[in-house]
C-alpha positions in Angstrom: 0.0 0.0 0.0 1.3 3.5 -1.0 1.6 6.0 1.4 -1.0 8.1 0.1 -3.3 5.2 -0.3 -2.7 4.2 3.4 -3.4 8.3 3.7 -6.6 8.0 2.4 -7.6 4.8 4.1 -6.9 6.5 7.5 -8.8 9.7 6.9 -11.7 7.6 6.0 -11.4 5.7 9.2 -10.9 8.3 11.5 -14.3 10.2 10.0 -16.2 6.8 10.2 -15.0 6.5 14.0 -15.9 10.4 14.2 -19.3 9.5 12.9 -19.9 7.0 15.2 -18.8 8.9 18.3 -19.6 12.3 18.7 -16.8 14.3 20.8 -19.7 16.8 21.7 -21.8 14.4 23.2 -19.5 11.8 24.6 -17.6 11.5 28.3 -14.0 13.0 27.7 -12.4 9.6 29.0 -14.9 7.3 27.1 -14.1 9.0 24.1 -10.7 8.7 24.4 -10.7 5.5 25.7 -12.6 4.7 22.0 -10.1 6.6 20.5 -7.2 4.2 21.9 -9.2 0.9 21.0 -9.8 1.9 17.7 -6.0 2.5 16.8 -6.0 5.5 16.2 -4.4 6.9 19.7 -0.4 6.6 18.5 -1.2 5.3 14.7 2.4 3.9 14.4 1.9 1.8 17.3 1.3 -2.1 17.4 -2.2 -2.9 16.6 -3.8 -3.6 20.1 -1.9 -0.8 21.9 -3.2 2.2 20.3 -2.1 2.0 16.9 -2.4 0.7 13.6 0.7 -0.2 12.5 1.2 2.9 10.2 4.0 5.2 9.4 4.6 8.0 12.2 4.3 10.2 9.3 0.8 9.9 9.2 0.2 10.8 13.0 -0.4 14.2 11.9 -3.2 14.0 9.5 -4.8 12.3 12.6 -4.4 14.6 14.9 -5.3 17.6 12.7 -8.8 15.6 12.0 -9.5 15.3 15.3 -8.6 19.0 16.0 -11.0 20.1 12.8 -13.6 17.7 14.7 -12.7 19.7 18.3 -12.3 16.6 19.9 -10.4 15.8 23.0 -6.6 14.5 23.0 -4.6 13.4 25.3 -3.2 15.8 28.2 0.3 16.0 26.9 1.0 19.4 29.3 0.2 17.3 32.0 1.0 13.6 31.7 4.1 14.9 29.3 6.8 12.2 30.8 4.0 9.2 30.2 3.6 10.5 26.7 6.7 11.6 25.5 9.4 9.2 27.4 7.7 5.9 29.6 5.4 5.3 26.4 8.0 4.9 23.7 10.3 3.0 26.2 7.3 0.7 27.4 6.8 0.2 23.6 10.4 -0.5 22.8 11.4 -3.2 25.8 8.1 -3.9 28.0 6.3 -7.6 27.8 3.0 -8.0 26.2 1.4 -7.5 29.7 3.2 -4.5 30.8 1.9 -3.2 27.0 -1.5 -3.7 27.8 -1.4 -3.2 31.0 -0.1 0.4 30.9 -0.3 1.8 27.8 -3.8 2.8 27.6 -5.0 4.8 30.7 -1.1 6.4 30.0 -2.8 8.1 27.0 -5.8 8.6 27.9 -4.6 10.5 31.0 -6.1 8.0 34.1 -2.4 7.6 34.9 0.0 10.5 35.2 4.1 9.4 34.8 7.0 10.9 36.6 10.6 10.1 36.2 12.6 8.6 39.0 16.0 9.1 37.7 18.3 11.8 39.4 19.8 11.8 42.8 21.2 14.1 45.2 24.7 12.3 44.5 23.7 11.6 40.6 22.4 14.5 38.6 24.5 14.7 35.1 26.6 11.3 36.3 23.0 9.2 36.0 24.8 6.2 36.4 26.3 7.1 39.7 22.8 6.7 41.4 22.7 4.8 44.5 19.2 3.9 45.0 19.5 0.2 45.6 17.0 -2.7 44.6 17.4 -5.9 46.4 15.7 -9.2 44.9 13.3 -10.9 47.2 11.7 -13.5 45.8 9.1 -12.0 42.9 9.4 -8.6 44.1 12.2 -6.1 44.8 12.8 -4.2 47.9 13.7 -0.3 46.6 15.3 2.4 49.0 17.1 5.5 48.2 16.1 9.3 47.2 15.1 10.9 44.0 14.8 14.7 43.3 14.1 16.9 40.3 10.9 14.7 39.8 8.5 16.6 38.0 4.7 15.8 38.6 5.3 13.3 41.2 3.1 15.5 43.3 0.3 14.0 41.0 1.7 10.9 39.8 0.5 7.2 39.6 3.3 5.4 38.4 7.1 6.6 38.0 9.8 5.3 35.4 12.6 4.0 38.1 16.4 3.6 37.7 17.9 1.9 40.5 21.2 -0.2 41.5 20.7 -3.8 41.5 24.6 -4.9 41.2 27.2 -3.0 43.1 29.8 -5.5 42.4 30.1 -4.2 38.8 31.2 -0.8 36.9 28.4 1.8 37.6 27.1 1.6 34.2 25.9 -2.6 34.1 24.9 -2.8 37.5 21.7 -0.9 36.8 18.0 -2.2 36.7 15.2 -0.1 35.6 11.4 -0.9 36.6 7.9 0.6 36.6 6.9 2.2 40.4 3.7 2.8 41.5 3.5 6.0 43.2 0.5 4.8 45.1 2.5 1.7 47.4 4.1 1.9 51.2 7.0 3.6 51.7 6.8 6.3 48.5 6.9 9.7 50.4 6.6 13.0 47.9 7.7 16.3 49.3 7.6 19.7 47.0 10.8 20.8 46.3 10.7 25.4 46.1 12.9 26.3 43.3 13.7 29.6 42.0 10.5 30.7 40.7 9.1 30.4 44.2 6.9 27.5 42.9 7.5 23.8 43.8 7.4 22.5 40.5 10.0 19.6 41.2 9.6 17.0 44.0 11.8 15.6 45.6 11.2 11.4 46.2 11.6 8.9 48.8 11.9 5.4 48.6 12.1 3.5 51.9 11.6 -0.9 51.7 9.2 0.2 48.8 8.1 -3.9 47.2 8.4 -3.3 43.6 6.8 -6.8 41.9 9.2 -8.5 39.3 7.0 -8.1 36.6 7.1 -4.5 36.8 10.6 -5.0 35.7 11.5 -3.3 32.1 14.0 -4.7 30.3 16.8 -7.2 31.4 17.9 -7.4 35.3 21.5 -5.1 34.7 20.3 -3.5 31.5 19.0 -0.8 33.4 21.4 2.0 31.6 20.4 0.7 28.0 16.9 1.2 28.8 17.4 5.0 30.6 19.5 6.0 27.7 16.5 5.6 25.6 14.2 7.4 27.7 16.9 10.0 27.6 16.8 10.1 23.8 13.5 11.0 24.1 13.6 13.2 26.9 15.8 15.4 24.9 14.0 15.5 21.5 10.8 16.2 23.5 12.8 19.5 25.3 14.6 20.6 21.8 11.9 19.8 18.9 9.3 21.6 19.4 7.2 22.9 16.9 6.6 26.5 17.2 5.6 28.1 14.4 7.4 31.0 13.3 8.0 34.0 14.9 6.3 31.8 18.1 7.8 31.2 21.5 10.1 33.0 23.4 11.6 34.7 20.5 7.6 35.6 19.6 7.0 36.9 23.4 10.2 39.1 23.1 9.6 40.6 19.6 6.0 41.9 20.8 8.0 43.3 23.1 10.4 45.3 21.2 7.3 46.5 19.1 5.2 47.6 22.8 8.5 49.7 23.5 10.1 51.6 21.0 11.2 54.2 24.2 13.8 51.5 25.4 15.3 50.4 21.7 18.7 50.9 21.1 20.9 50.2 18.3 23.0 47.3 20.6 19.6 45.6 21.7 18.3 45.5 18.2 21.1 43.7 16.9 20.8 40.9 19.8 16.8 40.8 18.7 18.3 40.5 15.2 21.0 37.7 16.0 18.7 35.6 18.2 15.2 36.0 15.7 18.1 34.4 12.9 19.0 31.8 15.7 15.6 30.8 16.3 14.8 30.4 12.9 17.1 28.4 12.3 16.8 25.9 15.6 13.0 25.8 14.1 14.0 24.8 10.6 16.3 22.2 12.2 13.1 21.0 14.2 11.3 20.2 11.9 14.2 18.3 10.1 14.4 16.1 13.1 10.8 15.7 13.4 11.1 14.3 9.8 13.7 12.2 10.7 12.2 10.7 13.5 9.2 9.9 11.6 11.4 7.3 9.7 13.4 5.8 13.2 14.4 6.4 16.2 15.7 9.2 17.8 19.1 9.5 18.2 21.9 12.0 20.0 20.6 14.7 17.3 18.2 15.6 20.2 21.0 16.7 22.4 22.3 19.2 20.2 18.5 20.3 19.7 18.1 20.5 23.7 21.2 22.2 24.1 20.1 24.6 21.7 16.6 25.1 23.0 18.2 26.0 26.5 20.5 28.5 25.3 18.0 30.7 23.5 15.5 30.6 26.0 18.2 32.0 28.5 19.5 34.7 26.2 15.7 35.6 25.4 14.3 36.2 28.5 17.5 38.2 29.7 16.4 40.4 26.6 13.3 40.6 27.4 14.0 41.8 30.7 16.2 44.4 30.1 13.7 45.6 27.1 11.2 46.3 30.0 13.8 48.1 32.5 11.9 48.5 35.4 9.0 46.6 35.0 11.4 43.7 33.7 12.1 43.6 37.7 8.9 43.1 38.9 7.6 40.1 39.6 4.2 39.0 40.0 3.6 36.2 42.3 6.0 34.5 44.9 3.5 31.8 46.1 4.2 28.4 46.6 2.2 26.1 43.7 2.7 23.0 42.8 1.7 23.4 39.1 1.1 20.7 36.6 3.5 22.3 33.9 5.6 25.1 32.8 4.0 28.0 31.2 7.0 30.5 29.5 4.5 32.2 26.7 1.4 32.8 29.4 3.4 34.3 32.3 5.4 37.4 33.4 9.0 38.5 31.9 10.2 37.8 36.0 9.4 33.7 35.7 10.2 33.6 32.0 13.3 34.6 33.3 13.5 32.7 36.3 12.4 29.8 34.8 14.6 29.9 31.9 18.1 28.6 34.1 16.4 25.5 34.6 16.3 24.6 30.7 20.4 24.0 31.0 19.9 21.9 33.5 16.8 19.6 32.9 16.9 17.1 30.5 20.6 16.7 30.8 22.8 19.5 32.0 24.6 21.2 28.8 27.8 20.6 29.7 27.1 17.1 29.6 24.8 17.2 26.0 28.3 19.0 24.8 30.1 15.8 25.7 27.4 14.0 24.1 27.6 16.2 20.8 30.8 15.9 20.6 31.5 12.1 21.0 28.5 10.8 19.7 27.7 12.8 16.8 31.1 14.4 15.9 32.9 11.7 16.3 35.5 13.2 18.5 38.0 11.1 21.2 36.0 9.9 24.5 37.0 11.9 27.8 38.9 9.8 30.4 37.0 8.2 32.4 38.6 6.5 35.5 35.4 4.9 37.0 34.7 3.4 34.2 36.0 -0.2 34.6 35.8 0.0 38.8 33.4 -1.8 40.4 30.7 1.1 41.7 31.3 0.0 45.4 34.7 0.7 45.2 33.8 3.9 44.0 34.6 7.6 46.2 31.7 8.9 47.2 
């Protein structure tokens, strides 16, 4: 089948299940739950999990007929790690059970994800963590500490990284699993960061029974696993698809064009440099977008993420100094626990606030350089002394 036959096919398909179930008159949750059974949730998944089977290339066309239609979708602002990084890695290395099992209320939003993955001691060194999981019997028995954990304040189950062997380099004595937020002996607390807001969290694990089966992946394969979700991560962060002109660089223009008081011939030519920067991160975008519509994604997303972080920073220090005064106010210090990060709908104070946490996130951007460099330049390795030692034998 071509792909514009398959094109065709689907468009029909998606009007005949439109026909049949009216977004206007139907339950949010039964519709999407429809929506999921009918395959046409993630169209390039397995039939049976959401999908069809289909290229990812035509994901789009589905989504935009839905949109036409003003029907519901899934709540990617708020279940974003589910969607965009424990889906795909579920898909890749889960059983048919842990497929079926989780997939489905993860798109339709019944279960929020949150990532268990840094640690006080392991932040950019991942594999570093300490967070052990002892074997006992069918279940592990998990303790350690988490933090940087985004909507575990709201989460039912967490993507977990945790040490399983220490009698082996840091890097294969890792195991990775699927946590329920919900058991004995998970404990959230809000962690205030510099927007005032407790966006993060800040997890703790104590004799938390983990069952076998929620196991992804290989027992010691752990860093395999994570590296995908990584890949993700990052192409999530750095490919997103403003239009142009949109996003920070959008915010900061209108700006410029509310205060033609404060221009001067210095700040234009930063506007100038950065709109040209943009464009071009957005034109690359897409480009990956297209790419990853054929594969996987690969280490390109770290250069995208690094990127993404970099403009933000340098676009809301514009924007502040574009407004002077009023760049210094700021509107609201209360501690929230919000469900996402808002840059475009807020004040020029969070946006800038905000903004140091984009080198950080997702990978720190010195490390993404290393990444860059070694994985998609090509360049020699750093040395890495750890490497070969057993991680108990490790300073700490």
């Amino acid at each position: 089948m071509s792909d514009e036959t398959a094109r065709e096919d689907l468009r029909r398909r998606v009007a005949d299940f439109l026909a049949e179930h009216d977004p206007a008159t139907m339950e949010e949750l039964e519709f999407l739950r429809a929506r999921y059974d009918a395959g046409l949730a993630w169209v390039y998944y397995p039939e049976g999990h959401g999908g069809l089977g289909l290229p990812q290339s035509l994901q789009g066309d589905v989504d935009r007929q839905f949109a036409r239609a003003n029907a519901p979708g899934p709540n990617v602002r708020g279940n974003g790690i589910g969607l965009g990084m424990a889906a795909p890695t579920i898909l890749a290395f889960g059983t048919e059970e842990q497929k079926s099992r989780f997939l489905r209320p993860l798109w339709t939003g019944e279960d929020i994800w949150c990532q268990l993955f840094s640690e006080p001691g392991a932040g950019s060194d991942l594999a570093a963590i300490g967070t052990r999981a002892v074997r006992d019997g069918d279940s592990w028995i998990v303790n350690g500490q988490k933090v940087w954990t985004s909507h575990a304040h709201n989460a039912r189950f967490a993507i977990l990284v945790a040490r399983t062997n220490p009698d082996v380099p840091k890097h294969r004595g890792l195991t990775y699993f699927l946590c329920d937020m919900t058991d004995p002996g998970v404990e959230v607390r809000p962690l205030r960061q510099l927007t005032g807001e407790a966006e993060f969290n800040e997890v703790f694990l104590t004799d938390v029974r983990i069952p076998d089966a929620q196991r992804l992946g290989a027992e010691g394969e752990g860093w395999r696993v994570a590296n995908a979700t990584l890949n993700n991560e990052r192409v999530a962060i750095g490919s997103g698809g403003a239009p142009r002109g949109g996003g920070m660089v959008g915010v900061v223009a209108q700006t410029w064009r509310e205060h033609p008081e404060r221009r001067t011939h210095e700040l234009h030519d930063r506007l100038l440099k950065l709109w040209v920067e943009a464009e071009v991160a957005r034109i690359t975008g897409t480009r990956l977008r297209q790419k990853l519509k054929q594969g996987q994604p690969g280490p390109e997303g770290s250069a995208m993420k690094l990127t993404f972080a970099r403009l933000n920073q340098q676009l809301s220090g514009l924007e502040v100094e574009l407004l002077g005064e009023d760049g210094l106010r700021y509107s609201d210090w209360t501690l929230v626990r919000p469900d996402g990060v808002d840059f475009t709908g807020r004040d020029a104070g969070y946006r800038y606030l905000r903004a140091k946490g984009n080198s950080i996130e997702g990978g720190t951007s010195e490390i993404l350089r290393n990444i860059v460099a070694e994985r998609v330049l090509g360049l020699p390795t750093e040395p890495r002394v750890d490497k070969d030692i057993p991680w108990k034998d490790i300073a700490k």
